[in-house]
C-alpha positions, 0 to 999 in steps of 0.5 A, a space after each residue: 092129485 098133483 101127480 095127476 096134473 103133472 101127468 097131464 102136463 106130460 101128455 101135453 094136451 095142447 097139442 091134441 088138436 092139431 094131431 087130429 086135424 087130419 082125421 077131421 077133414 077126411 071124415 068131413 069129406 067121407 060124410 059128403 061121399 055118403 061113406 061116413 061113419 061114426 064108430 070109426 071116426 071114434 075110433 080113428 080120433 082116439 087112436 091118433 090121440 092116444 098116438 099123440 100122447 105116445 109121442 109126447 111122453 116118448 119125447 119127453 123121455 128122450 130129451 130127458 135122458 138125453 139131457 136136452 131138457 135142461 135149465 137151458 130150455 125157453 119152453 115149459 118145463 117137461 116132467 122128467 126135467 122137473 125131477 118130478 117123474 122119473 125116467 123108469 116111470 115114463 118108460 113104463 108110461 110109454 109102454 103102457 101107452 103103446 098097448 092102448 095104441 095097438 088096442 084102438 088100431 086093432 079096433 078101428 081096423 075091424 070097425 073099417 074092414 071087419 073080418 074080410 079085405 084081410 090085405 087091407 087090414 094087413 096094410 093098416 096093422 103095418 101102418 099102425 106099427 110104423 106110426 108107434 115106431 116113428 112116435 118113439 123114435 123121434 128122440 129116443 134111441 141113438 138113431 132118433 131121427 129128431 135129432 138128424 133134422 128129420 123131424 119136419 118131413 115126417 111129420 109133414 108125412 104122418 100129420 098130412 098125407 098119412 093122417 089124412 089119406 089113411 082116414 079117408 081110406 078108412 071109409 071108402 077102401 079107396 083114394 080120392 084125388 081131392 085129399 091132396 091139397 087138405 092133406 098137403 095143407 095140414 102137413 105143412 102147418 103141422 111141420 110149421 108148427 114143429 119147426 117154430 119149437 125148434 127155433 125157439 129152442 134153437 140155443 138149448 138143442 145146438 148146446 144138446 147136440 140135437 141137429 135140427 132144421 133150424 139149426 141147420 140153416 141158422 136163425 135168420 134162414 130157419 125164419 125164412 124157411 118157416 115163413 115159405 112153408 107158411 105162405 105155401 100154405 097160404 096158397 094152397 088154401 086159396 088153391 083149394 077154396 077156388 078149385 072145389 069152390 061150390 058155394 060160400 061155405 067153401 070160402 070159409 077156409 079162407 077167415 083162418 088165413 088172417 092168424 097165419 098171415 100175421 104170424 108170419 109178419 111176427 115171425 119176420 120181424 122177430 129177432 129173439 128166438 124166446 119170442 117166438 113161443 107164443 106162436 106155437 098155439 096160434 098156428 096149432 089152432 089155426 091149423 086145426 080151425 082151418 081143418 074144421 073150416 075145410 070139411 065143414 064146406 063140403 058138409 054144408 054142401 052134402 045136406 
């Protein structure tokens, strides 16, 4: 049993649900469009989950062996810091995890195009690879890009434009023109989101050798970048809420928007990169509300 509560702790649950905030918004949109369907909404949520937690264990792997995850760390514990999981496990857990990904991918492509739009299906397999590539990769390898401050804008790419366009297409074998400001809203959170980890853990990575934005720009310039992204944010959100306003429940977006503006008062006003921790869950969340808030307007108004 604490082997198992010690692998749950490794997948990191708590950042499920902002992994799927863009599957969400995109299917809310398809239900509105008429195009919705629930085999591959399913499908989709467990293939960006079972993605995520590749990603999670890939990353606990490599700051592991890395050493990056010391003693030195503010944040918790990881698995293989602890002595607890050793790295040939979590490398066979990685493994495994990779032929579950590949299993849904190849399920919810044929839940979406079945066994015609074979280009289709082509594009969305090549996707799916470049997804595990990019989940591992992120600390593993000599080339991992989250250590050559890459980590921000892909995840902006995979989490927003990717997450979200990539759903839709799913359902409607098309785009829509309306997904931009959904896709760039949840992309830059998500990206915030990452970026307040690599404040907080600003020390330990720059002892690590892990070059970071933060790290980059320093505290006190990493702290105004992240409340820019946060306020751009902001205003995209109320951009979206006016432009496709078609009722109040277009408006509901807009209740996510008081956590994030006193986030970004607290981030301001932080000087203490270990006080920043706190904030990780209330961004994810309100990212991930914001999502649900999004789509469920236009749901309200395709009743």
């Amino acid at each position: 049993m604490d082997k198992f509560k010690l692998w749950l702790s490794a997948f990191r649950l708590r950042t499920l649900p902002l992994s799927v905030s863009g599957i969400i918004v995109s299917s809310c949109f398809a239900f509105y469009d008429g195009i919705f369907k629930w085999s591959i909404f399913i499908l989709a949520l467990l293939a960006t989950i079972s993605l995520q937690i590749l990603s999670n264990i890939a990353n606990d792997y490599g700051d592991g062996v890395k050493g990056t995850d010391n003693n030195n760390r503010i944040g918790p514990e990881r698995a293989i810091q602890s002595g607890k999981i050793t790295p040939s496990e979590m490398y066979t857990a990685i493994k495994l995890n990779v032929l579950v990904v590949i299993m849904f991918v190849f399920f919810l492509i044929y839940a979406a195009f079945g066994s015609h739009n074979f280009v289709y299906s082509i594009l969305f397999i090549t996707l799916g690879a470049i997804s595990i590539s990019a989940a591992i990769k992120y600390t593993v390898g000599k080339s991992a890009y989250g250590y050559r401050a890459l980590g921000d804008i892909m995840v902006f790419l995979f989490f927003g434009l990717l997450s979200v366009f990539g759903t839709y297409f799913l359902y409607a074998k098309d785009l829509s023109t309306v997904l931009i400001l959904p896709a760039s809203i949840i992309g830059i959170l998500s990206a915030g989101v990452l970026h307040l980890n690599n404040m907080r853990d600003i020390v330990s990575d720059k002892a690590s050798n892990k070059t970071t934005v933060a790290i980059l720009l320093g505290f006190k310039n990493a702290k105004r970048y992240h409340v820019l992204m946060i306020a751009i944010a902001i205003v995209l959100t109320i951009s979206f809420c006016l432009l496709f306003y078609r009722s109040w429940a277009n408006l509901l977006p807009l209740v996510m928007l008081i956590p994030l503006i006193k986030h970004i008062i607290f981030v301001a006003n932080t000087e203490e990169p270990v006080k920043l921790d706190s904030q990780l869950k209330i961004v994810a969340l309100a990212t991930f509300f914001l999502s649900i808030l999004m789509g469920l307007g236009f749901v309200i108004n395709g009743l």
